[in-house]
C-alpha positions as CSV (number, residue, x, y, z in Angstrom):
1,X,105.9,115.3,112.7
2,X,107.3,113.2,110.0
3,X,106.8,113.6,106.1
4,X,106.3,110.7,103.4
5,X,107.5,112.7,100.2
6,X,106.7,110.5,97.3
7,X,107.7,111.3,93.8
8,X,104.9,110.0,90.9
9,X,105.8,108.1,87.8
10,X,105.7,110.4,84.7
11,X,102.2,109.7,83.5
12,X,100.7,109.2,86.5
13,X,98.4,110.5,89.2
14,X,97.3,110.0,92.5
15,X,93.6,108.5,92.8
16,X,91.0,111.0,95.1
17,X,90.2,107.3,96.5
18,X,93.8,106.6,97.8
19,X,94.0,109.9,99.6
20,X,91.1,109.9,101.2
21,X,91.9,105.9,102.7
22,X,95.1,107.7,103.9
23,X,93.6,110.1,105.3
24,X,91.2,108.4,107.2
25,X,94.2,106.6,109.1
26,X,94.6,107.9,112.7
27,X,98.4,108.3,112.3
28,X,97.9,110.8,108.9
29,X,97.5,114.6,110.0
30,X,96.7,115.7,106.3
31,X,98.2,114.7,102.9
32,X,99.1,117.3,99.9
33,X,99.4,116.7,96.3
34,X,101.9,119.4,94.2
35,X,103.9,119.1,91.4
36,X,103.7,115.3,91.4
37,X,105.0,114.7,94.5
38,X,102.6,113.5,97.2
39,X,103.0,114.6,100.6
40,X,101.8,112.6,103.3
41,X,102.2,114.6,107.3
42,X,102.1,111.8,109.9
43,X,101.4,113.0,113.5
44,X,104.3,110.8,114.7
45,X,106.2,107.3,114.2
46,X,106.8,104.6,116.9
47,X,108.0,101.1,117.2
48,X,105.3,100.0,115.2
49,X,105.2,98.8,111.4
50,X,103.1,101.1,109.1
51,X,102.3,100.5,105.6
52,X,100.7,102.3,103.2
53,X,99.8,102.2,99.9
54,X,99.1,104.9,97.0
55,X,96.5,104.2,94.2
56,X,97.9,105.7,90.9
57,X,96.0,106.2,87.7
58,X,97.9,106.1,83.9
59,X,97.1,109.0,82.5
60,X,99.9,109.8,79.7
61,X,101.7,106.8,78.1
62,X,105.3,107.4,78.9
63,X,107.8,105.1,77.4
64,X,111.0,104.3,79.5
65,X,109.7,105.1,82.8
66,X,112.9,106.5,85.3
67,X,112.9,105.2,88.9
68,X,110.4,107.5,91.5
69,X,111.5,108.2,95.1
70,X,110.0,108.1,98.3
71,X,111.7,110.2,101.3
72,X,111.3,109.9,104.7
73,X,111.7,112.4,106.8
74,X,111.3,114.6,110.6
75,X,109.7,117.8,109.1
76,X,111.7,119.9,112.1
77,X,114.9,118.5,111.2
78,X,114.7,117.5,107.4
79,X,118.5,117.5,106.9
80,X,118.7,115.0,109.7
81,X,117.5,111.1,109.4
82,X,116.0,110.9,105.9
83,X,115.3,107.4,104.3
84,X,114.8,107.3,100.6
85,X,114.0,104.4,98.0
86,X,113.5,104.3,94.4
87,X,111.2,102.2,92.5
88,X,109.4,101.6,89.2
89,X,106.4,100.6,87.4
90,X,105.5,96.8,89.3
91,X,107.8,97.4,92.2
């Protein structure tokens, strides 16, 4: 199994909408919303591409916004191959 960990923008949350689309993907075993962070459990990757997209909503104004992170990583071996990025607001 491999975990999308993705850490919200201060001021921000997840839409109901965008996890139910993910959801509804074949690959997506469940997703999981704590803290901020958004967990998204796939069944398994392969030699395919796979994109997938988050709806966030603004709720809190937050002036100078700090980079989130999104981890990838094998939830049986999560100090092995991880992949992380950092973005902001229009990335």
């Amino acid at each position: 199994m491999v975990i999308i960990e993705v850490s919200l923008l201060s001021g921000f949350i997840v839409t109901s909408r965008s996890r139910m689309l993910l959801e509804n993907r074949p690959i997506v075993k469940k997703t999981e919303v704590k803290a901020n962070v958004v967990y998204v459990y796939l069944e398994k990757l392969n030699d395919e591409s796979q994109t997938f997209t988050l709806q966030l909503e603004q709720v809190i104004q937050v002036k100078n916004l700090k980079p989130a992170s999104i981890k990838i990583y094998d939830y049986y071996q999560p100090g092995g191959l991880q992949i992380s990025y950092s973005s902001g607001v229009g990335s």
